[in-house]
KELUM-476380 format. One record per residue: residue number from 1; y, x, z of N, C-alpha, C, O in turn. Coordinates in steps of 0.05 Angstrom, whole numbers, padded with zeros to 5 digits. Layout:
BEGIN
NUM / Y / X / Z / Y / X / Z / Y / X / Z / Y / X / Z $
...
This chain:
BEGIN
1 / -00989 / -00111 / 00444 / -00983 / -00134 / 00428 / -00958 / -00148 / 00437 / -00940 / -00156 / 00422 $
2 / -00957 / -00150 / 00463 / -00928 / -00163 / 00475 / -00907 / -00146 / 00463 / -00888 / -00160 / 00455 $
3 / -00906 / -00115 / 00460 / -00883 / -00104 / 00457 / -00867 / -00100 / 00426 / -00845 / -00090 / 00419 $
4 / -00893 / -00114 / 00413 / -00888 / -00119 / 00382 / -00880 / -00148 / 00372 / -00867 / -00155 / 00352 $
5 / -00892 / -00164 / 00392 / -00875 / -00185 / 00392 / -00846 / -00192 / 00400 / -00828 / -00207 / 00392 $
6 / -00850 / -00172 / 00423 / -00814 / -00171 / 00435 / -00803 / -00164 / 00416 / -00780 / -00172 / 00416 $
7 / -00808 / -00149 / 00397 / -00793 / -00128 / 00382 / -00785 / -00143 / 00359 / -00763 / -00140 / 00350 $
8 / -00798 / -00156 / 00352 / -00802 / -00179 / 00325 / -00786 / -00199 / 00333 / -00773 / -00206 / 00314 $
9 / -00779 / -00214 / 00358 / -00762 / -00228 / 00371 / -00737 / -00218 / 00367 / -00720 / -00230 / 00354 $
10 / -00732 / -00195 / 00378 / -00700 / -00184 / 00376 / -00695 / -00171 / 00354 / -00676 / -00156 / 00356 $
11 / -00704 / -00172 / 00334 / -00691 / -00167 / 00311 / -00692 / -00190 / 00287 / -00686 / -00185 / 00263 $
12 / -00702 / -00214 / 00296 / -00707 / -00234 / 00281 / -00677 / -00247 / 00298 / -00655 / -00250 / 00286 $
13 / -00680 / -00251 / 00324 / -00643 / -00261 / 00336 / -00626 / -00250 / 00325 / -00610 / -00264 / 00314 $
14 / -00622 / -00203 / 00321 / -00605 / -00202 / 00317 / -00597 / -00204 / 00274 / -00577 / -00198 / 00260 $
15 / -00612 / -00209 / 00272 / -00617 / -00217 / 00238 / -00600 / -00235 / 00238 / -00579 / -00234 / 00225 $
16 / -00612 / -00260 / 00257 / -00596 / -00287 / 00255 / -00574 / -00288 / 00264 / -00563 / -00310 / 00260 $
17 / -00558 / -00270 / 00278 / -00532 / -00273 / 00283 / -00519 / -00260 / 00264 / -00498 / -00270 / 00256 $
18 / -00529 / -00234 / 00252 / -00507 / -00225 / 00232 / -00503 / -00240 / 00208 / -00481 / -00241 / 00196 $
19 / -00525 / -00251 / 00199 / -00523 / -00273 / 00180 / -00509 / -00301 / 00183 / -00499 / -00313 / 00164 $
20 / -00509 / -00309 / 00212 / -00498 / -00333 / 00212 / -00464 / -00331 / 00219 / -00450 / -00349 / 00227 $
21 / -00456 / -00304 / 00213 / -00424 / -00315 / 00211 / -00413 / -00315 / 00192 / -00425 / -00312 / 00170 $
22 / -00390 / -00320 / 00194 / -00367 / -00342 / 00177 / -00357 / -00321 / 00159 / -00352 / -00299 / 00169 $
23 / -00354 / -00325 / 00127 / -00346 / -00305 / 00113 / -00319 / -00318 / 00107 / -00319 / -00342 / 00101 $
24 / -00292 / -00302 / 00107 / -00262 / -00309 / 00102 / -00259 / -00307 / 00080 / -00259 / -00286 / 00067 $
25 / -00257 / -00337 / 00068 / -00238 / -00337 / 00039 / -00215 / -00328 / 00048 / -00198 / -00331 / 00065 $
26 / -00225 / -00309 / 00019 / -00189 / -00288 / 00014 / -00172 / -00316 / 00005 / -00182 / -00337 / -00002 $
27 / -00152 / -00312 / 00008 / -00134 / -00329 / 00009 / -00109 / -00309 / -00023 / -00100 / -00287 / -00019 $
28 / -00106 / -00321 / -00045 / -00092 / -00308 / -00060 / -00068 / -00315 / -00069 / -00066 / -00329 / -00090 $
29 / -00046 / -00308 / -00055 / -00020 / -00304 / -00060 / -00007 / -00298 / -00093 / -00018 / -00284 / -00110 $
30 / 00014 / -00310 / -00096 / 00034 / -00309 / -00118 / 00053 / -00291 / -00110 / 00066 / -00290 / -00089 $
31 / 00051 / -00270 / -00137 / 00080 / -00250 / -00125 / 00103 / -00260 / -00149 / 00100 / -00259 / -00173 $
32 / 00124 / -00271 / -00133 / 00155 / -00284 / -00136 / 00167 / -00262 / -00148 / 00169 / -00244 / -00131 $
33 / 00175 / -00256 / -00168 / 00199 / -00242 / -00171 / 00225 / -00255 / -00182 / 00225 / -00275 / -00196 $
34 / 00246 / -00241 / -00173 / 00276 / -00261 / -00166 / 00285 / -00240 / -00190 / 00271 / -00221 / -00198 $
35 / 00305 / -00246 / -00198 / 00322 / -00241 / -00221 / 00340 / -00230 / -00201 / 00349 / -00242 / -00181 $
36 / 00345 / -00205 / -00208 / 00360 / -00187 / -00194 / 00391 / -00181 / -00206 / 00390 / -00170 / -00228 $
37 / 00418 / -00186 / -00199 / 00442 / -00179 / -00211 / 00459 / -00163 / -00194 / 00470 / -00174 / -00175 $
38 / 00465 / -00130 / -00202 / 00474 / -00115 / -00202 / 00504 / -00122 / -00199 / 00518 / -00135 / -00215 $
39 / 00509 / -00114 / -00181 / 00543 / -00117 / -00175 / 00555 / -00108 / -00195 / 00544 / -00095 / -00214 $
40 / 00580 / -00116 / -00192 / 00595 / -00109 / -00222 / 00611 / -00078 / -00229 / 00617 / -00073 / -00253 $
41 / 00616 / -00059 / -00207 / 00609 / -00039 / -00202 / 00589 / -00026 / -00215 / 00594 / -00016 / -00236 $
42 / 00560 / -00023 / -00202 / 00550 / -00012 / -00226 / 00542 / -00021 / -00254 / 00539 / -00004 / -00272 $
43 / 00538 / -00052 / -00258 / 00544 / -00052 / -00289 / 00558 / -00049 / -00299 / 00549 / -00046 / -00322 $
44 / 00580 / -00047 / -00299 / 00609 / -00036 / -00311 / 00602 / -00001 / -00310 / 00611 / 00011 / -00330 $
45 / 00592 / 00012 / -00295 / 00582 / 00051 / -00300 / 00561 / 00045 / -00315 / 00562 / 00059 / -00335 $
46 / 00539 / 00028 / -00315 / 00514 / 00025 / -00340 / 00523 / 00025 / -00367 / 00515 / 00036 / -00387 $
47 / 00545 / 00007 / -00363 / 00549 / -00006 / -00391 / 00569 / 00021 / -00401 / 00568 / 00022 / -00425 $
48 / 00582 / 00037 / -00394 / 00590 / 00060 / -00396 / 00583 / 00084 / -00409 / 00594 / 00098 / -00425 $
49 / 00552 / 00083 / -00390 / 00538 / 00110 / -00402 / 00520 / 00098 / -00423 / 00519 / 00111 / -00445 $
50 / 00505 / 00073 / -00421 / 00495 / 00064 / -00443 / 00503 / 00033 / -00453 / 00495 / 00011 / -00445 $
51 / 00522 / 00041 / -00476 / 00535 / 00022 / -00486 / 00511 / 00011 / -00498 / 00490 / 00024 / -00497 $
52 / 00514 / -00016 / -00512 / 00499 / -00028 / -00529 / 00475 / -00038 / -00515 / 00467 / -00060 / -00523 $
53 / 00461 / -00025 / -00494 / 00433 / -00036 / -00485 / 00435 / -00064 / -00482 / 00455 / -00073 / -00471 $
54 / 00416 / -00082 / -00492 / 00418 / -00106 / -00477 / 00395 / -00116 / -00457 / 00399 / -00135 / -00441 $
55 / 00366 / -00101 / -00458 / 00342 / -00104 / -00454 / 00341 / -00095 / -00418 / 00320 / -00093 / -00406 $
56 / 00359 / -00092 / -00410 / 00368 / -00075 / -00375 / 00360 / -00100 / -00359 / 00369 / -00123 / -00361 $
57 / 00335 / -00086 / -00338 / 00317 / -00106 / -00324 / 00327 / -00082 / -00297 / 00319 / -00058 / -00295 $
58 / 00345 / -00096 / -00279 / 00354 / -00088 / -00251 / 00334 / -00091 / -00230 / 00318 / -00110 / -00232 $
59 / 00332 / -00076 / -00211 / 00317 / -00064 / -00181 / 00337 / -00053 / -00164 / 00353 / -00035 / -00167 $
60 / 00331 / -00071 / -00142 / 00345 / -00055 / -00123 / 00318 / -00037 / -00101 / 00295 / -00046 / -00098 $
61 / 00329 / -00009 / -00088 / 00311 / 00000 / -00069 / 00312 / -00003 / -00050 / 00334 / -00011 / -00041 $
62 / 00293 / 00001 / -00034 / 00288 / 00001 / -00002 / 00328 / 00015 / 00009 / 00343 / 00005 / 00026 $
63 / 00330 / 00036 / -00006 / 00349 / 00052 / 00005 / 00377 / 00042 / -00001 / 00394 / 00047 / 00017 $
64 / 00385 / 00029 / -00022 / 00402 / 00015 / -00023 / 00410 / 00020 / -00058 / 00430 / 00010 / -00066 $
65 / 00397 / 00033 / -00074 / 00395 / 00043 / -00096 / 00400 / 00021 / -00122 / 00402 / -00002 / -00114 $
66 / 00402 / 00022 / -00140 / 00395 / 00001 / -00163 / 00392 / 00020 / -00177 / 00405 / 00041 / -00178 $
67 / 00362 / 00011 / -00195 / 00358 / 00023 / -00213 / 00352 / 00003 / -00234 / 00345 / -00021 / -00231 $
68 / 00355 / 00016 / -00255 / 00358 / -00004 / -00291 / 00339 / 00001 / -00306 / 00343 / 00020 / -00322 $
69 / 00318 / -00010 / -00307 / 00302 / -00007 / -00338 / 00311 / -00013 / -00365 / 00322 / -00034 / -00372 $
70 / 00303 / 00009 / -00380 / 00317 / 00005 / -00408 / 00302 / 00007 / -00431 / 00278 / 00007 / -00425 $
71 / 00305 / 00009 / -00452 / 00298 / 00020 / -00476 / 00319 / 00034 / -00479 / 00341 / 00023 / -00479 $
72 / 00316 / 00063 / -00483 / 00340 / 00081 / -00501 / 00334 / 00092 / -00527 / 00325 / 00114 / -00521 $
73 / 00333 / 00091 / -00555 / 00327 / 00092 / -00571 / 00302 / 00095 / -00578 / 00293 / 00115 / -00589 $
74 / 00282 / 00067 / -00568 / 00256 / 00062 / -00563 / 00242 / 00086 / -00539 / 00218 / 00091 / -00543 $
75 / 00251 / 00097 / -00522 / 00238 / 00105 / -00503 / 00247 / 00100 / -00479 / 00270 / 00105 / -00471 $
76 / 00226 / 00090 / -00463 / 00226 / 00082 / -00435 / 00247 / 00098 / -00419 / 00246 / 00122 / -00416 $
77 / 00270 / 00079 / -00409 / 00288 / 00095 / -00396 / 00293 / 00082 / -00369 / 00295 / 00057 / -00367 $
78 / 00296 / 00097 / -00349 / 00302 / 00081 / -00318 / 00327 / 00110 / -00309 / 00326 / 00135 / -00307 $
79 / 00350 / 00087 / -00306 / 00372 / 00093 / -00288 / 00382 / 00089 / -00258 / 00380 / 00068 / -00246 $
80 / 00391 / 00108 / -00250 / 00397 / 00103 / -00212 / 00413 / 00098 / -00211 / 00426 / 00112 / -00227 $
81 / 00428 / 00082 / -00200 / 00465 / 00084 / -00191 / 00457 / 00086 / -00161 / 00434 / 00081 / -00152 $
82 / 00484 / 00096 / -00144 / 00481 / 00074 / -00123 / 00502 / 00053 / -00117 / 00518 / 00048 / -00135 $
83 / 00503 / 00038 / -00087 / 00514 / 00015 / -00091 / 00553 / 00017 / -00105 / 00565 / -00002 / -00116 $
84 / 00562 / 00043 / -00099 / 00591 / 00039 / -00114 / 00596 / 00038 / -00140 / 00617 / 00032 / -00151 $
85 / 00566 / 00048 / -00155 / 00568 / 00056 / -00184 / 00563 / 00083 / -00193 / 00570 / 00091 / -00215 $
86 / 00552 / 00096 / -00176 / 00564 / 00127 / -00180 / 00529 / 00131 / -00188 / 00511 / 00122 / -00175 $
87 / 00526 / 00149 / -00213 / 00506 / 00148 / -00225 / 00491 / 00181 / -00212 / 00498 / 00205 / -00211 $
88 / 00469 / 00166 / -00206 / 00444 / 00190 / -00195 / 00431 / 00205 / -00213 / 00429 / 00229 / -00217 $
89 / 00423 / 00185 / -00226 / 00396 / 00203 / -00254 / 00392 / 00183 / -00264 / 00397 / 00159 / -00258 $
90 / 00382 / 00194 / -00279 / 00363 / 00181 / -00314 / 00337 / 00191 / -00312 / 00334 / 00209 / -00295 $
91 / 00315 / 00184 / -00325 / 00291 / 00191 / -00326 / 00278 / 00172 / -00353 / 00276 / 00148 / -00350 $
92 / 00272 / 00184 / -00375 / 00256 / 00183 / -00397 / 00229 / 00187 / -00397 / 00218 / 00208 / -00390 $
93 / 00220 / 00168 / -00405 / 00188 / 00183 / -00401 / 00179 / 00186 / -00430 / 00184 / 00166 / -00444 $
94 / 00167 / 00207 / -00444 / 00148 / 00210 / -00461 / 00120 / 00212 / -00466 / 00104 / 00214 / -00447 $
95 / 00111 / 00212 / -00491 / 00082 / 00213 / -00492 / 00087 / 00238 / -00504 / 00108 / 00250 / -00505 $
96 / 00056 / 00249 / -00517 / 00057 / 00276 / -00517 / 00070 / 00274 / -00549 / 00085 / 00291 / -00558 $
97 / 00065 / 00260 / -00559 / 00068 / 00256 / -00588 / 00104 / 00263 / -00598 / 00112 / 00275 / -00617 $
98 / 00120 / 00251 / -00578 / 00154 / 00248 / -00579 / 00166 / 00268 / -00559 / 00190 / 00267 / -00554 $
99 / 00153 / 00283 / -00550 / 00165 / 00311 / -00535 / 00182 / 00326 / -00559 / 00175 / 00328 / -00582 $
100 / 00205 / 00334 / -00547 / 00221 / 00349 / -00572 / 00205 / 00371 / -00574 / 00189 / 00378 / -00556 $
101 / 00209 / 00387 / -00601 / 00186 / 00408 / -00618 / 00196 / 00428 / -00593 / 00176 / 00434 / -00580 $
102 / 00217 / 00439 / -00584 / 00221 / 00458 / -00578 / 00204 / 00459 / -00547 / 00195 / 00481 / -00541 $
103 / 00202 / 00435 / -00528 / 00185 / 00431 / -00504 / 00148 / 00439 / -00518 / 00129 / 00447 / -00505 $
104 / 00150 / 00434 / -00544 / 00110 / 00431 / -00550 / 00104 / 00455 / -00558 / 00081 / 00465 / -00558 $
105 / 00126 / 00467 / -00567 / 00130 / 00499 / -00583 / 00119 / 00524 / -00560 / 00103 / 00542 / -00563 $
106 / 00141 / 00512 / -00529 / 00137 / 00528 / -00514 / 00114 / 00523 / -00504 / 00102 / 00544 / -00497 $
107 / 00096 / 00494 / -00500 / 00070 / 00490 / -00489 / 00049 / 00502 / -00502 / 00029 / 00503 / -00488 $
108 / 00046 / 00510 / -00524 / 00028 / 00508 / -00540 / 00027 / 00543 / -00537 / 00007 / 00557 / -00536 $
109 / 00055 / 00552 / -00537 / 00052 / 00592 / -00531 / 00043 / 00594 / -00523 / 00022 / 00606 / -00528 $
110 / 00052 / 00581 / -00489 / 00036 / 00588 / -00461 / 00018 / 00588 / -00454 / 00007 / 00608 / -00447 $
111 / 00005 / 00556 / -00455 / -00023 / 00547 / -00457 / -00038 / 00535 / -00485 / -00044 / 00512 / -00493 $
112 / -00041 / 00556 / -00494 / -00059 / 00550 / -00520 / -00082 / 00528 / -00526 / -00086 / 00512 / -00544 $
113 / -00096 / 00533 / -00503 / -00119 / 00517 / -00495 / -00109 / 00484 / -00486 / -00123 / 00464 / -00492 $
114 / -00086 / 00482 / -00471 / -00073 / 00457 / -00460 / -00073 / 00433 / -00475 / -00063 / 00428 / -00496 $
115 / -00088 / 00420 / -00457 / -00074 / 00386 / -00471 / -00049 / 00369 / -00463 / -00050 / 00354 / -00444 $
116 / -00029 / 00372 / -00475 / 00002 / 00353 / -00468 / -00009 / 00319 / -00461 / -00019 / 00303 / -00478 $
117 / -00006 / 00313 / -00434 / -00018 / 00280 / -00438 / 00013 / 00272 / -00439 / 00017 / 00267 / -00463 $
118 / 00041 / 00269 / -00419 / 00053 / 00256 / -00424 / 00082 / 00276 / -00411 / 00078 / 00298 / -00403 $
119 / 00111 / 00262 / -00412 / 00130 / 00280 / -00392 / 00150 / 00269 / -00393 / 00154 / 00250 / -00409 $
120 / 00162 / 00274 / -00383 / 00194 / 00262 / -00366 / 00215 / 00275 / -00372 / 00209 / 00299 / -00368 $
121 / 00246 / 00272 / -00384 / 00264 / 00277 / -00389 / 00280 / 00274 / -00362 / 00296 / 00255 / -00361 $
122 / 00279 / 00292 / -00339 / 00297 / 00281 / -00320 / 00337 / 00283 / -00317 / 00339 / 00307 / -00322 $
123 / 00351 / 00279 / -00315 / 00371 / 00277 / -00316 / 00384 / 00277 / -00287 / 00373 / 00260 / -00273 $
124 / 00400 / 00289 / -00275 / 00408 / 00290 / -00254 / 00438 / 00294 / -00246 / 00447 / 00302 / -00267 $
125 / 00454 / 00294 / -00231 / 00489 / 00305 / -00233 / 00487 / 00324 / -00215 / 00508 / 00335 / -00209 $
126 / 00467 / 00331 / -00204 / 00473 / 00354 / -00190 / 00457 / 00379 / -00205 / 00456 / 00401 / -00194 $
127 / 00448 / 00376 / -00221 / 00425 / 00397 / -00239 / 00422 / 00391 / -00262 / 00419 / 00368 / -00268 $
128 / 00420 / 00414 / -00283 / 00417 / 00414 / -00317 / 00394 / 00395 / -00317 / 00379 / 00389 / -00299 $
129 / 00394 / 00386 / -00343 / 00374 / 00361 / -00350 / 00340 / 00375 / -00361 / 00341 / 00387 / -00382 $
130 / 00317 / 00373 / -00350 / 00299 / 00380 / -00352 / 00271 / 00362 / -00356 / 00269 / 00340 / -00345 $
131 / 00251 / 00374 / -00373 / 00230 / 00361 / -00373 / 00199 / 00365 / -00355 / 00189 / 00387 / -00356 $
132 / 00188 / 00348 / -00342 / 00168 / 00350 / -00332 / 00146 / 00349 / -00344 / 00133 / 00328 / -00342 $
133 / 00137 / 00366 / -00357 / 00108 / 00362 / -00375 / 00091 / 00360 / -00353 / 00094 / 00368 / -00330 $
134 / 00065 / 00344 / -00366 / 00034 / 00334 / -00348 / 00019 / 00352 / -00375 / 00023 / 00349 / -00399 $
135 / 00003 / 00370 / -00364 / -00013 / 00383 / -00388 / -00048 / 00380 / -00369 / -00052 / 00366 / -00349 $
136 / -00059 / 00388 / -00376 / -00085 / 00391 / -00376 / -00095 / 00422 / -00390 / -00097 / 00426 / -00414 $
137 / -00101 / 00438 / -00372 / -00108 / 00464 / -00375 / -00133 / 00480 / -00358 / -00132 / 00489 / -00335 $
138 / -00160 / 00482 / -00381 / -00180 / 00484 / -00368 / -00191 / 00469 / -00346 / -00203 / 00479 / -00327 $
139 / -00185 / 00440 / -00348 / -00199 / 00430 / -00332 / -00185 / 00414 / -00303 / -00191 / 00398 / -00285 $
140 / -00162 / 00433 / -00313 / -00146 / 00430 / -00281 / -00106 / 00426 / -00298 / -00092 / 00436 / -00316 $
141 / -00102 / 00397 / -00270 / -00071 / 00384 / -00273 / -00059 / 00393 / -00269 / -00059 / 00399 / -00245 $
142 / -00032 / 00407 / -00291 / -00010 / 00418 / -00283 / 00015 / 00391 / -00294 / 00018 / 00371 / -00308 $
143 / 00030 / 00408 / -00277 / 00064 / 00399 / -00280 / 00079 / 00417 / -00290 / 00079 / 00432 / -00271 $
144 / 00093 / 00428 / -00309 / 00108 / 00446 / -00316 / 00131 / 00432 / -00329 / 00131 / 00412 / -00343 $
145 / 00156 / 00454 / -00316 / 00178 / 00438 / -00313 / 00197 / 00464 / -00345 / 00195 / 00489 / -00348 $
146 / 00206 / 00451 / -00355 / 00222 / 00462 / -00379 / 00248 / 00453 / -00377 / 00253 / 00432 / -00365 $
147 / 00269 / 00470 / -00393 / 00302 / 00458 / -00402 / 00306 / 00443 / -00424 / 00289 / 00428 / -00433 $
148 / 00319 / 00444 / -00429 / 00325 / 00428 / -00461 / 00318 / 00447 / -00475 / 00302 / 00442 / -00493 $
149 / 00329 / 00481 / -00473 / 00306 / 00493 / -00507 / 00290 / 00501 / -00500 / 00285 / 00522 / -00512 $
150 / 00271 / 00495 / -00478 / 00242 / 00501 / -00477 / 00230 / 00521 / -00462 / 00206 / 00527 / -00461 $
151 / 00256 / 00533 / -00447 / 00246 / 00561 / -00434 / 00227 / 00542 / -00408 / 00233 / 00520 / -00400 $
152 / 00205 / 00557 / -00399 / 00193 / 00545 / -00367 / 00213 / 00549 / -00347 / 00228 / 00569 / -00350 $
153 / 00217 / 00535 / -00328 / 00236 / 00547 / -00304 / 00222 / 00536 / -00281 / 00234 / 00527 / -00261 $
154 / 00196 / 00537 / -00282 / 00169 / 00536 / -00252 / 00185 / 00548 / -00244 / 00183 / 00557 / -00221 $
């Protein structure tokens, strides 16, 4: 009987200690964002390659990068410069719906069965301009990478 009482003792103390501490209000922060302006350098190469935009929401990166959000003839467009102006890439994103016929032509040969969810128009100066398809095939995520007329170049 003593050793069931001891026992009932120390877990009735250690009950009451885990219960009796202090729970930390999260404390919830405002995230600030600053209006970012692009040296005149690379807006002067933006305004270059895409005349007319007016909708260009600037980022600078960790690395020293600026990049531009756009609309380019209603599709999501983000541009790189870096800091002299000198332009890195472009990147378009699509849904499966606005992929050019000749990228859905080739998806649909290959993987018959495939679902197109979404893909990327990448743009680069050191490499031909290519698309990143996201498909869904049997179950399982691919990436397949295409040219402008559609050949695969995995």
């Amino acid at each position: 009987m003593k050793k069931l009482t001891l026992i009932f003792c120390a877990v009735l103390v250690s009950s009451g200690i885990t219960f009796a501490q202090q729970k930390k209000s999260v404390k919830k922060t405002k995230t600030v964002t600053h209006k970012v302006e692009a040296p005149v350098a690379v807006k002067s190469s933006f305004e270059q390659n895409f005349a007319g935009t007016t909708d260009a929401k600037w980022t600078k990166t960790s690395a020293g990068f600026w990049n531009v959000s756009f609309l380019k003839e209603n599709i999501k467009t983000v541009a790189q410069y870096n800091a002299d102006g000198g332009w890195i890439s472009t990147k378009s994103e699509y849904d499966a719906q606005s992929l050019p016929e000749s990228v859905t032509t080739t998806l649909k040969t290959k993987y018959p069965e495939a679902t197109i969810k979404d893909g990327w128009k990448i743009e680069r100066a050191d490499v031909a301009a290519y698309y990143k398809v996201n498909i869904q095939d049997n179950g399982a995520d691919k990436a397949v990478l295409l040219n402008e007329a559609g050949t695969i170049t995995e």
